[in-house]
Structure formats: C-alpha cells, structure tokens
VOVO-492376 format. One record per residue: residue number from 1; residue in three letters; x, y, z of N, C-alpha, C, CB in turn. Coordinates in nm, 2 decimals. Glycine has a CB too. Layout:
PT | NUM | ala | X | Y | Z | X | Y | Z | X | Y | Z | X | Y | Z
...
***
This chain:
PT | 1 | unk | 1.57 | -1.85 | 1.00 | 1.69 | -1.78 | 0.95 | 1.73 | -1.67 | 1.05 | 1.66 | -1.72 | 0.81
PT | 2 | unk | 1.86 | -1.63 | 1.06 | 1.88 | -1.53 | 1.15 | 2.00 | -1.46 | 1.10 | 1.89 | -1.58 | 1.28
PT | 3 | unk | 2.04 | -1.34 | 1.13 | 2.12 | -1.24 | 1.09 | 2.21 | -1.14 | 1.22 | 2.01 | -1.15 | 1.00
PT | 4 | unk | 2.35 | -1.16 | 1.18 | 2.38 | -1.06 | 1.29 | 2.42 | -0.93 | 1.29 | 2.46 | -1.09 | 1.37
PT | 5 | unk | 2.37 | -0.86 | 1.35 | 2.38 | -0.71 | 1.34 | 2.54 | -0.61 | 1.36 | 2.27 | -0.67 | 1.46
PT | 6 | unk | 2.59 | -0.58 | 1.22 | 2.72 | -0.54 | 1.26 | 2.72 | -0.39 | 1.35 | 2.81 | -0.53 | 1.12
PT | 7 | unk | 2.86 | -0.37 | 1.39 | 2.87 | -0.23 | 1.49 | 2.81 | -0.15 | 1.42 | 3.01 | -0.16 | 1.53
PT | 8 | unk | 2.77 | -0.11 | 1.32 | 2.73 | 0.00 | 1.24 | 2.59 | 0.01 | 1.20 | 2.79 | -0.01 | 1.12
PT | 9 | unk | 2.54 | -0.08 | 1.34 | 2.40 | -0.15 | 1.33 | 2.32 | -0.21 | 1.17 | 2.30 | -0.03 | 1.39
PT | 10 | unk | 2.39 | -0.28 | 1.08 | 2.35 | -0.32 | 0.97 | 2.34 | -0.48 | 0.97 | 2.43 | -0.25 | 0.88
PT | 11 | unk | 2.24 | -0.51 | 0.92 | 2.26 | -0.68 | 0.89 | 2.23 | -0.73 | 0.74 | 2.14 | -0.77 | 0.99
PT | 12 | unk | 2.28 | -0.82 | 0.73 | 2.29 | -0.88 | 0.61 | 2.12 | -0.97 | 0.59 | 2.43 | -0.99 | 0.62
PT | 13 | unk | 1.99 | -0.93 | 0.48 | 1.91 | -1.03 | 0.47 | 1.98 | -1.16 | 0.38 | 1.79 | -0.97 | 0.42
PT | 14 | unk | 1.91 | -1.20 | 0.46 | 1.94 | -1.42 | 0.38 | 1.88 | -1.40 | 0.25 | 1.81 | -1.61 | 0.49
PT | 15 | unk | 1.99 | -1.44 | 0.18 | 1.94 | -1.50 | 0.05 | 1.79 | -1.48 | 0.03 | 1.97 | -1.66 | 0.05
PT | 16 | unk | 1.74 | -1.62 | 0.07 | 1.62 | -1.67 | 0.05 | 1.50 | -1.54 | 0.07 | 1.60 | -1.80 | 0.14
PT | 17 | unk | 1.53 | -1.47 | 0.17 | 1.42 | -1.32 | 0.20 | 1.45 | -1.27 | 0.09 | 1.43 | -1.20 | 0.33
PT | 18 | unk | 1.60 | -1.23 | 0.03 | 1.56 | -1.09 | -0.10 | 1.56 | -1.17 | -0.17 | 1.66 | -0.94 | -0.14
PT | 19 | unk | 1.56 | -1.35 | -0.23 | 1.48 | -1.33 | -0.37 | 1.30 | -1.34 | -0.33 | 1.53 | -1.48 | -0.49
PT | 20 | unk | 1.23 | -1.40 | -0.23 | 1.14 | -1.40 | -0.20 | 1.09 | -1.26 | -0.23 | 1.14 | -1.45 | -0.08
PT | 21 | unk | 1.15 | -1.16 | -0.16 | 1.13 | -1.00 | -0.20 | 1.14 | -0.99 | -0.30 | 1.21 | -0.90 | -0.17
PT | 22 | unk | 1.22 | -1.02 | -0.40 | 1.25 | -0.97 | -0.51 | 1.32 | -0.85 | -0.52 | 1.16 | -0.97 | -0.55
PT | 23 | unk | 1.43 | -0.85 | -0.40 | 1.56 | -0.74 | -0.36 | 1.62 | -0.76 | -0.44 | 1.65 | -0.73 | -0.24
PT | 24 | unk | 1.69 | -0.62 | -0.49 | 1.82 | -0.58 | -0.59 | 1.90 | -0.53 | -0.48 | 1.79 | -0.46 | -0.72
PT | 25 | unk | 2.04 | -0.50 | -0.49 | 2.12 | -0.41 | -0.47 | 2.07 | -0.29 | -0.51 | 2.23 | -0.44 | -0.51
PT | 26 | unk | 2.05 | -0.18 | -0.37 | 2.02 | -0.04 | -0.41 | 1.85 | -0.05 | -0.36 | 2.05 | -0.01 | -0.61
PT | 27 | unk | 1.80 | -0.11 | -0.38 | 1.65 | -0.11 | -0.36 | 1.59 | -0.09 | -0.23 | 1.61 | -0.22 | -0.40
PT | 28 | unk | 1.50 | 0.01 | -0.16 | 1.47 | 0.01 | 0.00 | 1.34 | -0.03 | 0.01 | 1.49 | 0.16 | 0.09
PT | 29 | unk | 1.37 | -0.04 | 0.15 | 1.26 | -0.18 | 0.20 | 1.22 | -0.06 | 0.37 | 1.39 | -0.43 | 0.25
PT | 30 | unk | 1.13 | -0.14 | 0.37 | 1.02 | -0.05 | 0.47 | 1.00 | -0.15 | 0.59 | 0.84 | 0.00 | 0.40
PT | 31 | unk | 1.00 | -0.08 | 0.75 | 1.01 | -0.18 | 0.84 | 0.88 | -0.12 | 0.94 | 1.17 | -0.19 | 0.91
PT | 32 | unk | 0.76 | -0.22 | 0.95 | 0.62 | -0.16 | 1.04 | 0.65 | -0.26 | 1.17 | 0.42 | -0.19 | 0.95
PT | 33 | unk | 0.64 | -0.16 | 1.32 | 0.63 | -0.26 | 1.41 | 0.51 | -0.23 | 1.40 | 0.69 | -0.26 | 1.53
PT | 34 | unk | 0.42 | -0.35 | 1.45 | 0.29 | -0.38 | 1.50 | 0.28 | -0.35 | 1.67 | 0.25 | -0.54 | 1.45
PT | 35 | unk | 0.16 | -0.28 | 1.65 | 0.12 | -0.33 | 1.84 | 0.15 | -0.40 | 1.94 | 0.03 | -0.37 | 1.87
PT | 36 | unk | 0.18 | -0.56 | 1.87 | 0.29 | -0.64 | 1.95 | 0.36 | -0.68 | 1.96 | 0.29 | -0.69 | 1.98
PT | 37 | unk | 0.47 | -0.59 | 1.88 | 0.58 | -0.60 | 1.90 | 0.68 | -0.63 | 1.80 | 0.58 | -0.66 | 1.98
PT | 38 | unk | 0.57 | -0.71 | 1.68 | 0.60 | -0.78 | 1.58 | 0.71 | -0.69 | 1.48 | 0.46 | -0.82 | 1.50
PT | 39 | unk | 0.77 | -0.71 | 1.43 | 0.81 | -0.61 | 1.28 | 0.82 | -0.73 | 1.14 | 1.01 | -0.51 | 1.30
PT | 40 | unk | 0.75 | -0.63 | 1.07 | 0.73 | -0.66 | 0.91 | 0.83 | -0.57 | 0.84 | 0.57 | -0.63 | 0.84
PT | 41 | unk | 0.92 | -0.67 | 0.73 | 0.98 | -0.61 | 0.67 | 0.93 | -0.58 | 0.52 | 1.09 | -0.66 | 0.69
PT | 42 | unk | 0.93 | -0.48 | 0.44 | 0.86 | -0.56 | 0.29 | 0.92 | -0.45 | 0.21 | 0.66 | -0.58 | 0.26
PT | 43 | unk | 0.94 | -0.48 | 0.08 | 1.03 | -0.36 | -0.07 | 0.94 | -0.24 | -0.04 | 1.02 | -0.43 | -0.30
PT | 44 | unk | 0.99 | -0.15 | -0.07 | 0.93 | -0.01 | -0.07 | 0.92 | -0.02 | -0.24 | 1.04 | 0.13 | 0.01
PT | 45 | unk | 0.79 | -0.03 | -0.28 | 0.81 | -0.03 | -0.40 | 0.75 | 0.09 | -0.48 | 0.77 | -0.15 | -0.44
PT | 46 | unk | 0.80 | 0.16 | -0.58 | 0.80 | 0.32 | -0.68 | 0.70 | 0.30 | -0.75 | 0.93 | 0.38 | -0.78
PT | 47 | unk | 0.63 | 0.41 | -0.70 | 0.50 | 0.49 | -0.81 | 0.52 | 0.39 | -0.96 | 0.55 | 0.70 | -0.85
PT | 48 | unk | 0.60 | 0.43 | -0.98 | 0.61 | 0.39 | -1.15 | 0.62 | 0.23 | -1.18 | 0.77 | 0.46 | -1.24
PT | 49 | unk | 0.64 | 0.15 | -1.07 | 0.67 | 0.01 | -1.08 | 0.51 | -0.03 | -1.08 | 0.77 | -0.05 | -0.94
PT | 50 | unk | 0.43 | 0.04 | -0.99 | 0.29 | -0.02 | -1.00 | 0.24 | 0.05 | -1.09 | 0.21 | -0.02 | -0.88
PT | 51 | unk | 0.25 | 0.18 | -1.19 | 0.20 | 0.20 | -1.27 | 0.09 | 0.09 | -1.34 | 0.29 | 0.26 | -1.32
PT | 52 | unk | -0.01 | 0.12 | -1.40 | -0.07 | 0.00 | -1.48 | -0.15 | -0.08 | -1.41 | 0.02 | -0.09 | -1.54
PT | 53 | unk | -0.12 | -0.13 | -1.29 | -0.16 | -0.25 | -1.22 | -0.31 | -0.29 | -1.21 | -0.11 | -0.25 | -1.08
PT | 54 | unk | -0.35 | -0.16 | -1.20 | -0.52 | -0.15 | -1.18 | -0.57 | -0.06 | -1.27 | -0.58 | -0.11 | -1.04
PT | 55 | unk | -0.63 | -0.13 | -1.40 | -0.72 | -0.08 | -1.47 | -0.83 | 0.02 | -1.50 | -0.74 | -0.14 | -1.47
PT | 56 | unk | -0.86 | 0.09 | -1.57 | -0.90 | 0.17 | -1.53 | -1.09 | 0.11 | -1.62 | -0.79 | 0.32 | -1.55
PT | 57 | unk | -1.15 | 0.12 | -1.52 | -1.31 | 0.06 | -1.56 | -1.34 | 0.22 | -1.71 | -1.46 | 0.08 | -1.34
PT | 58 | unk | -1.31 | 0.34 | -1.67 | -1.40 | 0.39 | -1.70 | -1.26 | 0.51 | -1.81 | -1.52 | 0.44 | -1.54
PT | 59 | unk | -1.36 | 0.47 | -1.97 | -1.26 | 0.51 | -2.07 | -1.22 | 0.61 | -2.08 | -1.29 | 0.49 | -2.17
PT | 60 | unk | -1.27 | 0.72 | -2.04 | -1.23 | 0.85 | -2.01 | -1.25 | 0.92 | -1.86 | -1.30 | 0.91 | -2.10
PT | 61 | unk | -1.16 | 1.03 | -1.89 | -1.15 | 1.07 | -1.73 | -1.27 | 1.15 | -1.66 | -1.02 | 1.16 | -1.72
PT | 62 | unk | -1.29 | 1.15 | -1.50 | -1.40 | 1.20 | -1.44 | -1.35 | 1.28 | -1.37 | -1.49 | 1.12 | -1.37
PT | 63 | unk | -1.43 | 1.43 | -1.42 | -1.46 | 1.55 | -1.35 | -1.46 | 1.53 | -1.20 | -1.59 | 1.58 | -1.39
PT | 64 | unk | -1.41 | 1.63 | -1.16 | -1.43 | 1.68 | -1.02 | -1.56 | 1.66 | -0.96 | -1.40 | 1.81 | -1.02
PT | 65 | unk | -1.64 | 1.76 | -1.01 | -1.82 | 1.78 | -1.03 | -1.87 | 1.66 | -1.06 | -1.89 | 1.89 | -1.15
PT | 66 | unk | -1.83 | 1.58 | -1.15 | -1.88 | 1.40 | -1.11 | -1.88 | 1.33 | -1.01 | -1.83 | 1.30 | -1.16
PT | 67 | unk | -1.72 | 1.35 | -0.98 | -1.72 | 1.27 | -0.83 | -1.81 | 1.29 | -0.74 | -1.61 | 1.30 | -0.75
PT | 68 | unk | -1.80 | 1.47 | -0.74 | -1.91 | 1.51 | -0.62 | -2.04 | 1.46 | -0.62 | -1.94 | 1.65 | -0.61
PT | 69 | unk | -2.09 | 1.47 | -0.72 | -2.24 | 1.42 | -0.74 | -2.23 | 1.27 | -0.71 | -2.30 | 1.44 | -0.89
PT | 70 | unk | -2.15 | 1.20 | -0.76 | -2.13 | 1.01 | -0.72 | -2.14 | 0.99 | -0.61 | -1.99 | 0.94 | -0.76
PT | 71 | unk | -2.05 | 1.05 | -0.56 | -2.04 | 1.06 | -0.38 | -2.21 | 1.06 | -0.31 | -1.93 | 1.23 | -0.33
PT | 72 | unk | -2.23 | 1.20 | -0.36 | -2.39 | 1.28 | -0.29 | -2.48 | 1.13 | -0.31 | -2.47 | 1.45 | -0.41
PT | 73 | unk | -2.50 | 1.10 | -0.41 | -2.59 | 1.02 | -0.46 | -2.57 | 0.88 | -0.38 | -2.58 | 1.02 | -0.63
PT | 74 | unk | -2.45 | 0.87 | -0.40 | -2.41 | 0.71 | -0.28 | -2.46 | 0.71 | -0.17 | -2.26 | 0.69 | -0.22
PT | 75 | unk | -2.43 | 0.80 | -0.10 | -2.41 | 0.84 | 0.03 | -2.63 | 0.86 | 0.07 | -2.28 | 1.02 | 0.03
PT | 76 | unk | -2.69 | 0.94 | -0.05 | -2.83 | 0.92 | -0.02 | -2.86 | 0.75 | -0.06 | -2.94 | 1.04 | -0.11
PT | 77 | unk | -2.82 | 0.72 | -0.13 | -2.92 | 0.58 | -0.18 | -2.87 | 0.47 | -0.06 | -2.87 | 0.51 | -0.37
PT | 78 | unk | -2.74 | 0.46 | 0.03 | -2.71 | 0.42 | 0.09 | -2.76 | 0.43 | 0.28 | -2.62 | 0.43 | 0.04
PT | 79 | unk | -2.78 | 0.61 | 0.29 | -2.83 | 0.63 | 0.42 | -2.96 | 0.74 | 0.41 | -2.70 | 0.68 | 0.51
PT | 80 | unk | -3.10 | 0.64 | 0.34 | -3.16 | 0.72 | 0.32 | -3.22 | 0.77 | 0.45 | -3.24 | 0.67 | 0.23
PT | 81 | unk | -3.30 | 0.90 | 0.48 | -3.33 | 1.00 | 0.58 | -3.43 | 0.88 | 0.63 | -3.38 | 1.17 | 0.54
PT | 82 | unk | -3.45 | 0.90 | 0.79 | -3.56 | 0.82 | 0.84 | -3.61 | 0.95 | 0.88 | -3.53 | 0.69 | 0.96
PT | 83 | unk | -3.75 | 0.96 | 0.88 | -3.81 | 1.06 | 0.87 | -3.87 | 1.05 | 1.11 | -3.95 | 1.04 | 0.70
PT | 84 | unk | -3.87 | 1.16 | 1.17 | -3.81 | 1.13 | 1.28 | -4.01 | 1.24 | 1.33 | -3.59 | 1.19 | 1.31
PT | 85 | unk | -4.09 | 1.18 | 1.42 | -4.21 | 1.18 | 1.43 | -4.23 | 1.26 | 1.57 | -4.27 | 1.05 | 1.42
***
C-alpha cells in the first residue's frame, strides 16, 4: 500500500491500516524510527482505554515500606553475598 504526501506534508492512511488500527477520526497515532531506518506507526492509546487490562493479583493495596522490603528481600534471595577469602 502506498500514500502520497500532500504540500502540507500530510497523507492519507489506507483503509485497511486504520481498521487494522482500529483508527477513528480524531484519534493520534505515534511514529518510532528504529536504528535502521525503519518507522513504525501504531494508535497512541489513553490511560483510561487500558484502564482494567491487567489485574490486579493482590486484593488490597501495598505500602510503600512493603515494596521496600519485597525489593530488599528479592534482591538478597536472588544475589546472595559470596563470602570473599
């Protein structure tokens, strides 16, 4: 598919990309070039749209001072000290 770019530097996406997207009129979309050169286009999609998406494991909310300790405790059970002679 291909698109041409009017004087006002704007192009029209094809059909088939904004329902693929799932584009509305009004809706913005985000453009990453890659390293080589590539560009990805994809919906900029709002806080509130992904609201919900990921569940939350744990029924009530965690303390600050939990985290910290979760973290500490990971972080030893994972890189326990090698004791150095």
């Amino acid at each position: 598919m291909e698109s041409a770019i009017t004087v006002k530097g704007q192009a029209t996406i094809p059909k088939s990309i904004r329902e693929h997207l799932g584009l509305q009129p009004g809706d913005r979309i985000k453009f990453f070039v890659h390293p080589d050169g590539s560009v990805v286009l994809l919906p900029k999609i709002s806080a509130s749209a992904v609201r919900g998406i990921v569940k939350s494991r744990s029924p009530r909310p965690v303390t600050t001072e939990q985290m910290t300790i979760a973290a500490g405790e990971g972080a030893v059970s994972r890189n326990p000290r090698r004791r150095h002679r």
